[in-house]
C-alpha positions as CSV (number, residue, x, y, z in Angstrom):
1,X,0.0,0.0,0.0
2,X,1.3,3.3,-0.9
3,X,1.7,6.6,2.0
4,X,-1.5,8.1,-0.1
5,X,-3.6,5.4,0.2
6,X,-2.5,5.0,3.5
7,X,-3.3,8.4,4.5
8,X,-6.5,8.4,2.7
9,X,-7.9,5.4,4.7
10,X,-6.4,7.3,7.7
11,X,-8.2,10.5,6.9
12,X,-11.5,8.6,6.5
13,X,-11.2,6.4,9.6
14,X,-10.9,9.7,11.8
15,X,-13.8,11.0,10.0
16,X,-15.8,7.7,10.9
17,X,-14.8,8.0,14.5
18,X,-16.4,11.8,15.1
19,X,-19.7,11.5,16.9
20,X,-23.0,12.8,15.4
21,X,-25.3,14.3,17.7
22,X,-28.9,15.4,16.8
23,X,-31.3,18.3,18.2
24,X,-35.1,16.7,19.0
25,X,-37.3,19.4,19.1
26,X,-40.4,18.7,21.3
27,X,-44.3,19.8,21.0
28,X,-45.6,21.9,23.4
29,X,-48.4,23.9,23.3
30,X,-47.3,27.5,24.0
31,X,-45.2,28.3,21.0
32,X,-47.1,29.6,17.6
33,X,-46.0,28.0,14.2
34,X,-44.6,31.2,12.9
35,X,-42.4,31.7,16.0
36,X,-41.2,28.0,15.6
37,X,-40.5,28.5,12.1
38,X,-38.5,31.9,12.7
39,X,-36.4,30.4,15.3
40,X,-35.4,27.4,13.7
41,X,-34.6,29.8,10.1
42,X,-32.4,31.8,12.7
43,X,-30.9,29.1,14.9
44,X,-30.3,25.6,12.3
45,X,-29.9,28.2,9.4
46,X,-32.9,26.1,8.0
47,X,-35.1,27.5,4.8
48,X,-38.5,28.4,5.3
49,X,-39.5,25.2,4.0
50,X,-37.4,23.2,5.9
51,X,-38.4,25.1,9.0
52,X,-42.3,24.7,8.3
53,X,-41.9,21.0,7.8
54,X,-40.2,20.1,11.0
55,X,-43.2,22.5,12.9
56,X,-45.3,20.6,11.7
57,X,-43.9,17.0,12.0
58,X,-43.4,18.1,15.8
59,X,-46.9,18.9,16.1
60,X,-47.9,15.8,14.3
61,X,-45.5,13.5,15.8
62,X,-44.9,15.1,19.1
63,X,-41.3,15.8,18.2
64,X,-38.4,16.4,15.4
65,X,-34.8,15.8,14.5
66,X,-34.4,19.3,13.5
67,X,-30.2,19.5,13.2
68,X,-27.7,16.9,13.0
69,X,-23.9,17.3,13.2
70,X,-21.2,17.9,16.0
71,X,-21.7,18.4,19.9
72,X,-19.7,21.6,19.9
73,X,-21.8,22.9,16.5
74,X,-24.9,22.1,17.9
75,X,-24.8,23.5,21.8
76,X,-25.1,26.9,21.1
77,X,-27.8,26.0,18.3
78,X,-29.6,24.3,21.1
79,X,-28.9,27.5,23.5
80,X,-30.4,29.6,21.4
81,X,-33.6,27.0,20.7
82,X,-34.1,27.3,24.7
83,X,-33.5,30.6,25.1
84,X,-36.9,31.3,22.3
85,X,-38.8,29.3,25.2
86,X,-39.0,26.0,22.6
87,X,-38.0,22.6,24.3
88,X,-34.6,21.0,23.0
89,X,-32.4,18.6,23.5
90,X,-29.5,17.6,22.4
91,X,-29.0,13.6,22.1
């Protein structure tokens, strides 16, 4: 096996080996659609579409996958879902 293959199947074993985490986003029933929709637009960078879809699965299903990616990426995401008065959680 040559270095660059060698360092290629390095390179994608350490990308294996990072952890994806997700944001659920739970029902409740304070929050309006609209402000749902704004907050996840401002806080997963999600389009308008993609933020009126997950609203509504949450109300539907009682709850959403609404980001996936890194713990350190999505904390502050999940911060700022809390701090709009939705319920988050990061698992």
């Amino acid at each position: 096996m040559s270095t660059k293959e060698q360092s290629s199947e390095e390179v994608l074993l350490e990308k294996e080996q990072v952890k994806q985490y997700e944001i659920v986003l739970f029902n409740d029933e304070v929050n309006t659609f609209d402000h749902v929709i704004q907050t996840l637009i401002a806080a997963c960078d999600h389009t308008a579409e993609q933020a009126e879809q997950c609203a509504l699965i949450v109300h539907y299903n009682g709850k959403c996958t609404v980001k996936t990616g890194e713990y350190n990426d999505l904390k502050p995401r999940c911060s700022q879902l809390l701090q709009a008065g939705l319920s988050a959680e990061i698992v």
